[in-house]
N, CA, C and O of each residue as an XYZ file, in Angstrom:
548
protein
N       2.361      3.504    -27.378
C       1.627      3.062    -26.206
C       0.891      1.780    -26.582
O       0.278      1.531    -27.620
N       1.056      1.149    -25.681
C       0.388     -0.568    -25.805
C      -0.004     -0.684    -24.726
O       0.471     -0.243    -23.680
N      -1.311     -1.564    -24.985
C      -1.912     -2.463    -23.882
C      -1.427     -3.510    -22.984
O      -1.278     -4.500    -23.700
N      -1.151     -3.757    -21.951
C      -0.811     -4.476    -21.550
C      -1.473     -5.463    -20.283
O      -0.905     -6.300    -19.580
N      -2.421     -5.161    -20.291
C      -2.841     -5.481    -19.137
C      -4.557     -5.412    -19.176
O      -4.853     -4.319    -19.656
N      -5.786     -6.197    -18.839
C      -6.998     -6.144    -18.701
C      -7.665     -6.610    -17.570
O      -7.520     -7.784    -17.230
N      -8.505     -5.712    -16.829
C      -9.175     -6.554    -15.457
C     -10.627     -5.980    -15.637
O     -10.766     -4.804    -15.972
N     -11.623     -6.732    -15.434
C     -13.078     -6.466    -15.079
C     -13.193     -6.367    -13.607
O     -12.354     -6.927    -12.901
N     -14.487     -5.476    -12.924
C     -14.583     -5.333    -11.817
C     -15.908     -4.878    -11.952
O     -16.129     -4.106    -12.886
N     -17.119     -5.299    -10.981
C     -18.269     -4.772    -10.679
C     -18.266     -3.542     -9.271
O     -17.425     -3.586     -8.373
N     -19.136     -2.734     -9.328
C     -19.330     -1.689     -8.343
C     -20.440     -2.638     -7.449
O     -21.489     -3.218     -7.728
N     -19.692     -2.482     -6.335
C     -20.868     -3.553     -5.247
C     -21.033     -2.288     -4.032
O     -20.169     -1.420     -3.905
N     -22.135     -2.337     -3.277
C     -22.431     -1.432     -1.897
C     -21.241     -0.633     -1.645
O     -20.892      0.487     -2.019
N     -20.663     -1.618     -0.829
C     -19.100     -0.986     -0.559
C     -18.056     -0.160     -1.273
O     -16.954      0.276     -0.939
N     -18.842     -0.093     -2.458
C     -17.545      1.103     -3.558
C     -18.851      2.508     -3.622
O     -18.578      3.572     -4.177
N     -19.995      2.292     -3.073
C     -20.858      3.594     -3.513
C     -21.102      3.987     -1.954
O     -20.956      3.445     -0.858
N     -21.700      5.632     -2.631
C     -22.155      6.230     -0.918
C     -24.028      6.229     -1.152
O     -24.750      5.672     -1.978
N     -24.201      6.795     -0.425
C     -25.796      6.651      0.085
C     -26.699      6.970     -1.205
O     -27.807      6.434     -1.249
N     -26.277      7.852     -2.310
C     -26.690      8.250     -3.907
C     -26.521      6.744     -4.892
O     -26.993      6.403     -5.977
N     -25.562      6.057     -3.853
C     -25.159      4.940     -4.967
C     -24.537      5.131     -6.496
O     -24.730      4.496     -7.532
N     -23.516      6.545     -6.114
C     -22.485      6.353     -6.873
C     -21.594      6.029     -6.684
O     -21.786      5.345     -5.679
N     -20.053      5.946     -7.023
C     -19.347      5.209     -6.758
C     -18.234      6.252     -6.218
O     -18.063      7.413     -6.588
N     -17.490      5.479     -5.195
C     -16.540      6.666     -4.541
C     -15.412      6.757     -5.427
O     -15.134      5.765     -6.101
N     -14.579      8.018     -5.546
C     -13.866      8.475     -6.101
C     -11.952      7.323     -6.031
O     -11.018      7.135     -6.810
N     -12.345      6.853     -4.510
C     -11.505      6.226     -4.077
C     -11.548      4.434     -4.330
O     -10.725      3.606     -3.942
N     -12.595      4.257     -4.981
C     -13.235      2.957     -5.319
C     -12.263      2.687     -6.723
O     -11.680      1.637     -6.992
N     -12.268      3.700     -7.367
C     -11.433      3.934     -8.572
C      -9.803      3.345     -8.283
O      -9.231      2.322     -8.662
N      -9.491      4.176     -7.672
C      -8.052      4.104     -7.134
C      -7.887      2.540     -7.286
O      -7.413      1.827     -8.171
N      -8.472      2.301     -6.062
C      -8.292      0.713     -5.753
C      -8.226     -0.188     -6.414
O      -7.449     -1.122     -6.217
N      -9.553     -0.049     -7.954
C      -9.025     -0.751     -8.679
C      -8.114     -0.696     -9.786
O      -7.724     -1.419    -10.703
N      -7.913      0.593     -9.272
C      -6.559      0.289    -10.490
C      -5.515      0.162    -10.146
O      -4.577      0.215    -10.941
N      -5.276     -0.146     -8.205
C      -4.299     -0.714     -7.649
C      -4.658     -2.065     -7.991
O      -3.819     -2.482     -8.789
N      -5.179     -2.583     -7.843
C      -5.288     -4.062     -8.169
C      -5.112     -4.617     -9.041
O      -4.910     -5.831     -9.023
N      -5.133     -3.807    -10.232
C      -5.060     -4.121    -11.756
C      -3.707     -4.258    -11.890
O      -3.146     -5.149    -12.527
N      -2.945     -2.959    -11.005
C      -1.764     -3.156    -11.253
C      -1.179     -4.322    -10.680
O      -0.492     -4.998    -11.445
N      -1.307     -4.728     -9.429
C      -1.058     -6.051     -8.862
C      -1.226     -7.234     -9.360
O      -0.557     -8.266     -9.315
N      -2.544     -6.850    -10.004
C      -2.630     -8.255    -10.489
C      -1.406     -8.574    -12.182
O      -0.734     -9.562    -12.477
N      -1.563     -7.484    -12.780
C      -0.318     -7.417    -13.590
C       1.020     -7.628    -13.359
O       1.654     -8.052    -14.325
N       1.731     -7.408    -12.130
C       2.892     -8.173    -11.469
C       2.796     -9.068    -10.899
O       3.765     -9.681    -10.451
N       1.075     -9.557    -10.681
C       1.365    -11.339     -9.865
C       1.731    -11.990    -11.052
O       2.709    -12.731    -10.956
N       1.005    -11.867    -12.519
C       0.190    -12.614    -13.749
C       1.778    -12.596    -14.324
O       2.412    -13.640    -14.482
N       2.223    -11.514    -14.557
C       3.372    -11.613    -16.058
C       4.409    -11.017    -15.090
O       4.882    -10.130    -15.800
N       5.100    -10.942    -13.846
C       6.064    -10.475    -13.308
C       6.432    -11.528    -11.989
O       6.950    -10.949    -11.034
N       6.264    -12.687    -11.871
C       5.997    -13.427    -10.674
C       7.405    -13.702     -9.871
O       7.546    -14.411     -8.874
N       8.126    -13.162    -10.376
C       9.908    -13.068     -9.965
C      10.033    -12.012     -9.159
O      10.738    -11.912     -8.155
N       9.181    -11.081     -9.736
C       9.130     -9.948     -8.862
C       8.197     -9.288     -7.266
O       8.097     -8.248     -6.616
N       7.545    -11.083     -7.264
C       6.946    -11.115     -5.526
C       7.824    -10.983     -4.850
O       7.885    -10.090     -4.005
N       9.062    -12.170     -5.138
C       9.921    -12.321     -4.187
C      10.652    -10.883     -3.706
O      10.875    -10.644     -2.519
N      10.869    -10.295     -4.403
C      11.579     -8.778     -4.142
C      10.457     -7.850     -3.253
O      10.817     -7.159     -2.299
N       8.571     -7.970     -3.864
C       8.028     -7.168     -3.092
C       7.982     -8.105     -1.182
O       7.778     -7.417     -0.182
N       8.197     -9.577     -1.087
C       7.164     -9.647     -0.157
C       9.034     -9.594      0.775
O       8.852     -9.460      1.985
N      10.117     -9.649      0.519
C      11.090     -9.320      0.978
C      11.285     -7.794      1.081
O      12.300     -7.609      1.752
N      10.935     -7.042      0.834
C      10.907     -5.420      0.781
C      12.369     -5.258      0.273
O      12.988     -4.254      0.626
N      12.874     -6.043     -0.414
C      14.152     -5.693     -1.177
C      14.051     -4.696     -2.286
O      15.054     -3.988     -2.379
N      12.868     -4.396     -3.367
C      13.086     -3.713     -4.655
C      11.342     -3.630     -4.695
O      10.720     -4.692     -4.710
N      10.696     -2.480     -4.710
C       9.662     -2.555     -5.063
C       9.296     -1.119     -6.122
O      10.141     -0.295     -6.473
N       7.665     -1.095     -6.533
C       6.969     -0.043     -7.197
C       6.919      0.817     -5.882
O       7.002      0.375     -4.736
N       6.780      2.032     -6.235
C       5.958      3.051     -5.275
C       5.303      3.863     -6.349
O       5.640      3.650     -7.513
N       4.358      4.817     -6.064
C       3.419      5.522     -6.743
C       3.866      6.593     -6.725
O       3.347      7.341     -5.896
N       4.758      7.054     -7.405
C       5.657      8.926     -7.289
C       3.869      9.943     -7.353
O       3.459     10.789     -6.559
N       3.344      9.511     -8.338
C       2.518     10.425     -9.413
C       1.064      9.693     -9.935
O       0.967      8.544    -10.367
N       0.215     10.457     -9.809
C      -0.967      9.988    -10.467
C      -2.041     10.973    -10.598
O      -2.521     11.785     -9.807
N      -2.268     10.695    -11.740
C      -3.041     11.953    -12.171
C      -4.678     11.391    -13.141
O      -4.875     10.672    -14.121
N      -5.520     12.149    -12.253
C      -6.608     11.039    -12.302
C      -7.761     12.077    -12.742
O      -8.004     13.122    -12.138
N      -8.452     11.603    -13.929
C      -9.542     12.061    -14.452
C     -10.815     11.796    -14.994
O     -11.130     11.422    -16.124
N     -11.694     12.128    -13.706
C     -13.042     11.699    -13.833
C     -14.144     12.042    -14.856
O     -14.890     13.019    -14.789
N     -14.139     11.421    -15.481
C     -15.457     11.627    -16.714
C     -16.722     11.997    -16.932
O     -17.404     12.831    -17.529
N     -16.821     10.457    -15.763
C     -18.450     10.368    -16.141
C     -18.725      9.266    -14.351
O     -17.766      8.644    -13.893
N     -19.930      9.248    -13.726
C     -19.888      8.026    -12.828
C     -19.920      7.024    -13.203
O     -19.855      6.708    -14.391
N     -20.037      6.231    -12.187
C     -20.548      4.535    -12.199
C     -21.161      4.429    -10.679
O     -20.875      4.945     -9.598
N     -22.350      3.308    -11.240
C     -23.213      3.266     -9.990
C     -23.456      1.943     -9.792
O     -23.141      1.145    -10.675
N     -24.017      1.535     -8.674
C     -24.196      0.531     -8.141
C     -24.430     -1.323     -8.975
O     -25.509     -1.657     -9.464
N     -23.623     -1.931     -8.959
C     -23.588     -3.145    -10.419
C     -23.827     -2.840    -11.131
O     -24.749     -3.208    -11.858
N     -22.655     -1.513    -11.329
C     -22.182     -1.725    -13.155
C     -20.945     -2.600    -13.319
O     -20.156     -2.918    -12.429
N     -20.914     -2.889    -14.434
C     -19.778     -3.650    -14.771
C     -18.087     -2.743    -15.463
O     -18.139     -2.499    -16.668
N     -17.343     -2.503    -15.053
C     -16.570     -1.841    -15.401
C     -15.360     -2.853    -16.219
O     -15.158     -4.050    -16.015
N     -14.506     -1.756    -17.396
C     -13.671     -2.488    -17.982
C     -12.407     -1.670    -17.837
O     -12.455     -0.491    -18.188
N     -10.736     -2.411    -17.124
C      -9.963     -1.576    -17.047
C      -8.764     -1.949    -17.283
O      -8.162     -2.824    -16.660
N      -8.138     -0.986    -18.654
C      -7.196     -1.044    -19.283
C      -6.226     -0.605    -19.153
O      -6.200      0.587    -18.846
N      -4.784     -1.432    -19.340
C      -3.137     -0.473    -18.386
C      -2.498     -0.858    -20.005
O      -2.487     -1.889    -20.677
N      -2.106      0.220    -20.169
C      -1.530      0.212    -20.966
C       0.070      1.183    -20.852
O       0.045      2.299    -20.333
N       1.226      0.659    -21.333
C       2.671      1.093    -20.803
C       2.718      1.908    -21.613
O       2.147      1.600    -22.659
N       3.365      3.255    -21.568
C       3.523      4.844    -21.869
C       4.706      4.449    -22.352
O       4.737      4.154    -23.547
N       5.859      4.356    -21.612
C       7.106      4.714    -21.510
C       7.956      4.480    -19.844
O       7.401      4.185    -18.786
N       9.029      4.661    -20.019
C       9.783      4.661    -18.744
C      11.553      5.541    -18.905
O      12.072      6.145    -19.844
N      11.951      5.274    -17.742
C      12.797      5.636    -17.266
C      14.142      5.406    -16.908
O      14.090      4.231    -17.274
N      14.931      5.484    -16.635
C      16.355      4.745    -15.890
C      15.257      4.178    -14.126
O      15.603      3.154    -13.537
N      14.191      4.932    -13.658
C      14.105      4.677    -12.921
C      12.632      4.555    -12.512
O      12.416      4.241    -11.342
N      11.712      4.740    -13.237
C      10.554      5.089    -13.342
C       9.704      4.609    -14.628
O      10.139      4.571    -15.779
N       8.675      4.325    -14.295
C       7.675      3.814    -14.987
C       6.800      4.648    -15.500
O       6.779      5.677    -14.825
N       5.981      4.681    -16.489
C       4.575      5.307    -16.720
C       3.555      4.605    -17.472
O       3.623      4.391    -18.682
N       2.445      4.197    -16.581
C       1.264      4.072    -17.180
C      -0.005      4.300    -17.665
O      -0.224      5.387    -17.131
N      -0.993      4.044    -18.299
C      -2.309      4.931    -18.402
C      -2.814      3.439    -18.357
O      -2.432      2.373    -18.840
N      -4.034      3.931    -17.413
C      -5.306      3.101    -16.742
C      -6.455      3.845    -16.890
O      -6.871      4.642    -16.049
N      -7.248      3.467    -18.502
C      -8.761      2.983    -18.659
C      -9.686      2.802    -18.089
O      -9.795      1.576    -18.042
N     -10.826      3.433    -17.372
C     -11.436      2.768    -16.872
C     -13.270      2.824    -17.841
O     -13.825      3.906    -18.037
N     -13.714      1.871    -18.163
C     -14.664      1.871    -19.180
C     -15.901      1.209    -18.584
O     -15.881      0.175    -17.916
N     -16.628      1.690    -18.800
C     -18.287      1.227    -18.711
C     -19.216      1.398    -19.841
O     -19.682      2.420    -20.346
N     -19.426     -0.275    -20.207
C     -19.956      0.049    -21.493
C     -19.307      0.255    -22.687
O     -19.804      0.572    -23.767
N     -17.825     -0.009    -22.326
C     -17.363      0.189    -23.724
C     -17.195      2.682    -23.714
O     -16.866      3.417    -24.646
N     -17.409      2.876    -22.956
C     -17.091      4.115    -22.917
C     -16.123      4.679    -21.390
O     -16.191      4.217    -20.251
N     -15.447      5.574    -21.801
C     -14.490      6.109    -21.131
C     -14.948      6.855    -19.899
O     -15.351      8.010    -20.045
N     -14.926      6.325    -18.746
C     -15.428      7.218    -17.431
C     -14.198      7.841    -16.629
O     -14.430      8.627    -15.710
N     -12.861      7.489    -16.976
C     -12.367      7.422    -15.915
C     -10.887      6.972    -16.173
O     -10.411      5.844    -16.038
N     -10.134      8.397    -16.671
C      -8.548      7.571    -16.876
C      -7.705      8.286    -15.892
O      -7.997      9.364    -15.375
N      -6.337      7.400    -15.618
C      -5.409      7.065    -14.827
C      -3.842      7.504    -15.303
O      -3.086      6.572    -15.577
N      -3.353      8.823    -15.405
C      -1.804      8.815    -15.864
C      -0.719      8.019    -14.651
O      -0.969      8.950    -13.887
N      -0.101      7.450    -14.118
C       0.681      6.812    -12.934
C       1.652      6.962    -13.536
O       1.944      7.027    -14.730
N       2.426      7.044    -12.129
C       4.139      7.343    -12.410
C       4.388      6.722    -11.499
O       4.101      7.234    -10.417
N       5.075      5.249    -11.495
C       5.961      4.554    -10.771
C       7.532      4.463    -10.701
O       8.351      4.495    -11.620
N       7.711      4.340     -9.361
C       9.563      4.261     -9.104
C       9.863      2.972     -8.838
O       9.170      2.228     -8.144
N      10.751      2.722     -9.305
C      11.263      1.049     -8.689
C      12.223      1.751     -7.471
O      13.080      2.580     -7.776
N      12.014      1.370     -6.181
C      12.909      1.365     -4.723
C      13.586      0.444     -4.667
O      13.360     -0.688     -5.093
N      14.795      0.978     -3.952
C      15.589      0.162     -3.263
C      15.235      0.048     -1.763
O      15.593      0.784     -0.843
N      14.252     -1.318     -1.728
C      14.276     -1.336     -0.235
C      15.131     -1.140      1.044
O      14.527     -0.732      2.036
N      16.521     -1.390      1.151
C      17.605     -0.827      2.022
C      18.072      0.233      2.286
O      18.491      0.591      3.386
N      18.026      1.232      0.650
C      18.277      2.389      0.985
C      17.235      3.477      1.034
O      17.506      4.615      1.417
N      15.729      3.005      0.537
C      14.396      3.499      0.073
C      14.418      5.053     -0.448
O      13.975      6.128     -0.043
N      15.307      4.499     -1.759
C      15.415      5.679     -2.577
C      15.765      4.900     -3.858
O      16.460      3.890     -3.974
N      15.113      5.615     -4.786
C      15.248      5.002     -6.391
C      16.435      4.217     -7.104
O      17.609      4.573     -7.006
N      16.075      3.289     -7.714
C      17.297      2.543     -8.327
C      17.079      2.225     -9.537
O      15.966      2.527     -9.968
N      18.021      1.541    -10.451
C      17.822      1.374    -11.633
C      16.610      0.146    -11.899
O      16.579     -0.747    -11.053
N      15.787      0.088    -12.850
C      15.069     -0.716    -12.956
C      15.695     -1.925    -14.216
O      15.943     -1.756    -15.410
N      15.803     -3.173    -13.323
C      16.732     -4.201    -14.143
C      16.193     -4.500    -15.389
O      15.030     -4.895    -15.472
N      16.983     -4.343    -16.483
C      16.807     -4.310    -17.916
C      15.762     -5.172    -18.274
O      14.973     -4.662    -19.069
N      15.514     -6.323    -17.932
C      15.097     -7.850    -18.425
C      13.161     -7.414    -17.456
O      12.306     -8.284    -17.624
N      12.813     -6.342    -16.725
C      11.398     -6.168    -16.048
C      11.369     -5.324    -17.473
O      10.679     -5.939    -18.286
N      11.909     -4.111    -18.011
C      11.617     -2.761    -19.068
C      11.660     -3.873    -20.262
O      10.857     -3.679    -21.174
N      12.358     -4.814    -20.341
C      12.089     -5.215    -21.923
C      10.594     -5.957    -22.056
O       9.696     -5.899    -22.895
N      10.851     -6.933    -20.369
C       8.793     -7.446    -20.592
C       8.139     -6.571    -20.355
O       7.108     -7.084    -19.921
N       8.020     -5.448    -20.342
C       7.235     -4.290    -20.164
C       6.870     -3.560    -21.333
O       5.679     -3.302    -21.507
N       7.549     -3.268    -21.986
C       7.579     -3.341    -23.579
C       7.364     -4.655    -24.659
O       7.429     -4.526    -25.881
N       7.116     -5.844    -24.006
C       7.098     -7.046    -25.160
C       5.662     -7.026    -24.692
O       4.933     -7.226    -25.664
N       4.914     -6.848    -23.476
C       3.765     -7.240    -23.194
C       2.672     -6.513    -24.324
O       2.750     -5.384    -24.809
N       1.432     -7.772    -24.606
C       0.592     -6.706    -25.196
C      -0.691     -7.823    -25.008
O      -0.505     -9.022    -25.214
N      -2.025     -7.272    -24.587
C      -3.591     -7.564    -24.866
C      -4.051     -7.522    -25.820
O      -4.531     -6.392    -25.905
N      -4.346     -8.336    -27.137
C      -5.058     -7.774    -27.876
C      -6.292     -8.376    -28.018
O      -7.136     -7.885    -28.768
């Protein structure tokens, strides 16, 4: 397992409820974004396929485990790091850190689609090898 990927994000109003912790779903989001931003940054061949709905990710699986909170401007740190994969499927783990400590990790299981037939396809050799060459250190 390797790192591949790093995004910072602050907790602002809008990610907490009236306690000013942070919603459960605030999480999610950013580690949708993390992931996005990881296929804008090191996959940029692969817009053209999402904004054509020809070949995209979908989210089969995610399995999500809460630690500890985060509250109102904290600074969070969040790490994707590639598991392994599939003929057709992806797996990642997403970090989520405050402080340098663990609040909040992310198992994901992605499918690459075939937009035409919107059912799973092979994921083209040359995305799994930069997926495996990528690394943060």
């Amino acid at each position: 397992m390797k790192k591949i990927h790093e995004d910072n994000f602050t907790v602002y109003y809008e990610n907490t409820d009236s306690s000013g912790l942070t919603y459960h779903t605030s999480y999610l989001c950013w580690a949708e974004r993390s992931r996005s931003n990881l296929l804008r940054i090191n996959f940029p061949e692969t817009l053209s396929f999402l904004q054509k709905n020809s070949f995209f990710f979908v989210v089969k699986q995610i399995k999500v485990d809460f630690l500890k909170p985060s509250t109102l401007f904290d600074d969070l740190h969040l790490e994707t790091f590639f598991v392994g994969n599939s003929y057709t499927s992806i797996e990642l783990l997403q970090k989520l850190n405050l402080k340098k400590k663990l609040i909040c990790k992310m198992n994901v299981f992605l499918v690459w689609i075939d937009g035409q037939s919107k059912k799973p396809s092979k994921i083209p050799n040359d995305i799994i090898s930069r997926f495996k060459s990528l690394s943060v250190v």
